[in-house]
N, C-alpha and C positions, 0 to 999 in steps of 0.2 A: 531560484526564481520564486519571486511569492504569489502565491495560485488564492484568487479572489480580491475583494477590495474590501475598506472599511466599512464598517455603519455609516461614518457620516458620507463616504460615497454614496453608500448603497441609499441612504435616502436622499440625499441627491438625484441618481441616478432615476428612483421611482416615483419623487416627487411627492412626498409626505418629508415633517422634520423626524428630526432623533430621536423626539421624546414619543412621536408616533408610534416611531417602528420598535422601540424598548415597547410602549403599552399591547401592541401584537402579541410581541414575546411573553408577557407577562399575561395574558389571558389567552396565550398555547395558539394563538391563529397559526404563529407562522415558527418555527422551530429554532432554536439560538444553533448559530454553525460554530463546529469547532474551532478552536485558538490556536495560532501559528504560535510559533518555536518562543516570540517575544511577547507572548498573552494575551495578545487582538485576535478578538473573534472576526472572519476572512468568509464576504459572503460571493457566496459562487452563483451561476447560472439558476440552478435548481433554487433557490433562497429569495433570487434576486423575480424569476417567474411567478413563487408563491407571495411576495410580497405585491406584484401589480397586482395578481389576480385580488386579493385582498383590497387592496384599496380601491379595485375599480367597481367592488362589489359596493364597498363601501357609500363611495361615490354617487351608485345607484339608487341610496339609501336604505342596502340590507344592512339590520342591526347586525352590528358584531357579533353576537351571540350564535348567530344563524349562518353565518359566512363559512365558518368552518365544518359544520355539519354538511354544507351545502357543496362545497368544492371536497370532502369527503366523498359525496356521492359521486360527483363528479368521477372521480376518479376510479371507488370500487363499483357503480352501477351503468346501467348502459343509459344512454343520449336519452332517451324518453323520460326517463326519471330526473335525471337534472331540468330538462325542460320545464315540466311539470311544476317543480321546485321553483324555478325561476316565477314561473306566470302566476304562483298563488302569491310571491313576495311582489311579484307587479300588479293583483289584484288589490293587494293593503294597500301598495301605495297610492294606487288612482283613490281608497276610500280615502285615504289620510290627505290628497291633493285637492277633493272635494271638499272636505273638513276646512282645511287652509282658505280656500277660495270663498268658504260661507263667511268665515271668518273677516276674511276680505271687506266681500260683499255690506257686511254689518259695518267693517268701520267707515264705511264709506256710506253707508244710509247715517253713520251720524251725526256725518260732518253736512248731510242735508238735513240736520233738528226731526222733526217728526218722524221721517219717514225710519230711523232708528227703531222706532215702536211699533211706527203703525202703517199697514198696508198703505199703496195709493189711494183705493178706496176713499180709505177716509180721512185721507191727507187732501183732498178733493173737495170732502167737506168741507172741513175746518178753514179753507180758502175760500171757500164761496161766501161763509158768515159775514166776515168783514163790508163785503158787499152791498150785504141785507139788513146793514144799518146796528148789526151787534159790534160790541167795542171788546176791546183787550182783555177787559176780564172775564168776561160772557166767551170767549173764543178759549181762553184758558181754562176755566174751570171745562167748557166741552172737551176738550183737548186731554187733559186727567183723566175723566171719565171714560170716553173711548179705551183709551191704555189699560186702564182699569179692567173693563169691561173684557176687553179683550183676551186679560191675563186670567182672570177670575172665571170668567164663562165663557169660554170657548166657541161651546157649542151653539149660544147663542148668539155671538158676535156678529155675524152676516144678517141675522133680524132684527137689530139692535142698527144696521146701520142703515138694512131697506128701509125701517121705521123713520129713519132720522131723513132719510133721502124726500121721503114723500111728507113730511113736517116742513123742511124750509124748501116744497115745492107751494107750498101752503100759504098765500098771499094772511090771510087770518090770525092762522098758527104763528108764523111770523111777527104781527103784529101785537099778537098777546104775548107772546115769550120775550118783546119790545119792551111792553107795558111791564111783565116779571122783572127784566133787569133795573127797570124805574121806579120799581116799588119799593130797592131797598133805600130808597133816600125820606120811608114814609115812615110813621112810628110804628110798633108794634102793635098797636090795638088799634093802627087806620082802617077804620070800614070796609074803605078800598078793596082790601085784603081778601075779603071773604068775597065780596064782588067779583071781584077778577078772577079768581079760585073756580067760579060757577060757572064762570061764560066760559075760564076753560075746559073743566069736565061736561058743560055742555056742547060744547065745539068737537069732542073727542066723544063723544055718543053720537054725534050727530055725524061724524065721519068717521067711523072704525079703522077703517084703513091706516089713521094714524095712530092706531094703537098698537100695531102688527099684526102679523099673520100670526091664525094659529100653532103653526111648528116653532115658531120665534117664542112664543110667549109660552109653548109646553118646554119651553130651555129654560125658561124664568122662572117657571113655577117653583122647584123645588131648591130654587138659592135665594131663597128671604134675606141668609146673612149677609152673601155677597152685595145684594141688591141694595141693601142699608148704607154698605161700606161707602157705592159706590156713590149714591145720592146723597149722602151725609158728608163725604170728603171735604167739604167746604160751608159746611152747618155753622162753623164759626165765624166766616168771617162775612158770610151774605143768612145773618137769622130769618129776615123776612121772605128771602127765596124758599127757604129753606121749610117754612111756616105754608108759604103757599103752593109748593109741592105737597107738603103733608096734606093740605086742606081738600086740593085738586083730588088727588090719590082719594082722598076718606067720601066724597061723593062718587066719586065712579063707582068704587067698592060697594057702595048703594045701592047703585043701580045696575049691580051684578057681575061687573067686569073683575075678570079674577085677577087684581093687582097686587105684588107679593107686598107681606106686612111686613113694616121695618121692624 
């Protein structure tokens, strides 16, 4: 009578393949059983136990390396100890489930564009623009920026976007930053330029609030570079916006408002 069955039973029987239960053997999980009289290694009960326990560990996503050590204890230490064992390899996994699911989460803000980058917040904004009579490229270059802004200075991100909340509350503000995106169709040395420049660092003296709060702007102070990066990102392809940000900036500076130097 031949006492046990094959490998290709036995994984059968446990429901992994062949080449499974051979890589066990081969990294010691589960032990090779001796060979009957015609050279088949013949796996019995006890073989056939440690090879479920094995895979169901598996299953549960304990790395191999850990299974064995683990159904070790099992066996030389009492029930509290394996327990124990158990709950810290199911504390990884809930961290590694949350990992997975952020992971998720992101590819699914990218397939909604923005929100990939950037909070609701200020995915809220950038919706509202459109609204308020700015076009495609005005909504773009804002839209860089935020991302920018966000990555680069952190800490100031949420002042950066109060600021921006109470600017296109700004019936004024509004229409000057109107007048900015129509200035780049004027030459470089349009009058205009410096005109529009004044009424807007006067507009922004004349309402602080849209300058930011103090704890916003003590986040800006000491990233001059970042701050350059981020108002210069499109220096090439809008010179005149670009000219009357500098000029805006260089009269507030004037008149004492501590705006970080590009």
């Amino acid at each position: 009578m031949v006492n046990g069955v094959t490998i290709g039973q036995a994984a059968a029987f446990v429901g992994v393949t062949v080449k499974t239960l051979r890589h066990y053997h081969q990294t010691g999980l589960v032990a090779e059983p001796p060979r009957d009289v015609s050279g088949y290694r013949r796996y019995g009960s006890a073989e056939l136990l440690r090879l479920v326990q094995v895979r169901t560990l598996a299953a549960a996503g304990v790395p191999l390396a850990e299974i064995g050590p683990l159904l070790d204890a099992d066996a030389d230490a009492d029930a509290e100890e394996f327990a124990a064992a158990l709950a810290d390899v199911g504390r990884r996994l809930t961290e590694r489930i949350e990992e997975l699911s952020a992971r998720r989460d992101t590819l699914h803000r990218l397939a909604e564009g923005d929100r990939a980058l950037l909070p609701d917040r200020a995915c809220a904004l950038l919706e509202r623009m459109p609204g308020l009579g700015f076009g495609p490229d005005y909504v773009a270059a804002q839209r860089e920026a935020l991302v920018l802004a966000r990555a680069m200075v952190p800490d100031g991100f949420d002042g950066f976007l109060s600021r921006l909340e109470r600017c296109l509350d700004d019936p004024v503000y509004v229409d000057l930053a109107k007048r900015g995106c129509e200035a780049e169709t004027w030459a470089p040395d349009d009058p205009r330029i410096e005109e529009l420049a004044t009424a807007m660092a006067d507009h922004y003296l004349a309402n602080p609030a849209l300058l930011g709060d103090p704890a916003g702007r003590r986040a800006w102070r000491g990233a001059g570079a970042q701050y350059r990066l981020i108002n210069d990102h499109r220096g090439d392809q809008a010179p005149v916006s670009a000219r009357l940000t500098a000029l805006t900036e260089a009269r507030l500076r004037a008149a004492g408002v501590p705006v970080p130097h590009r």
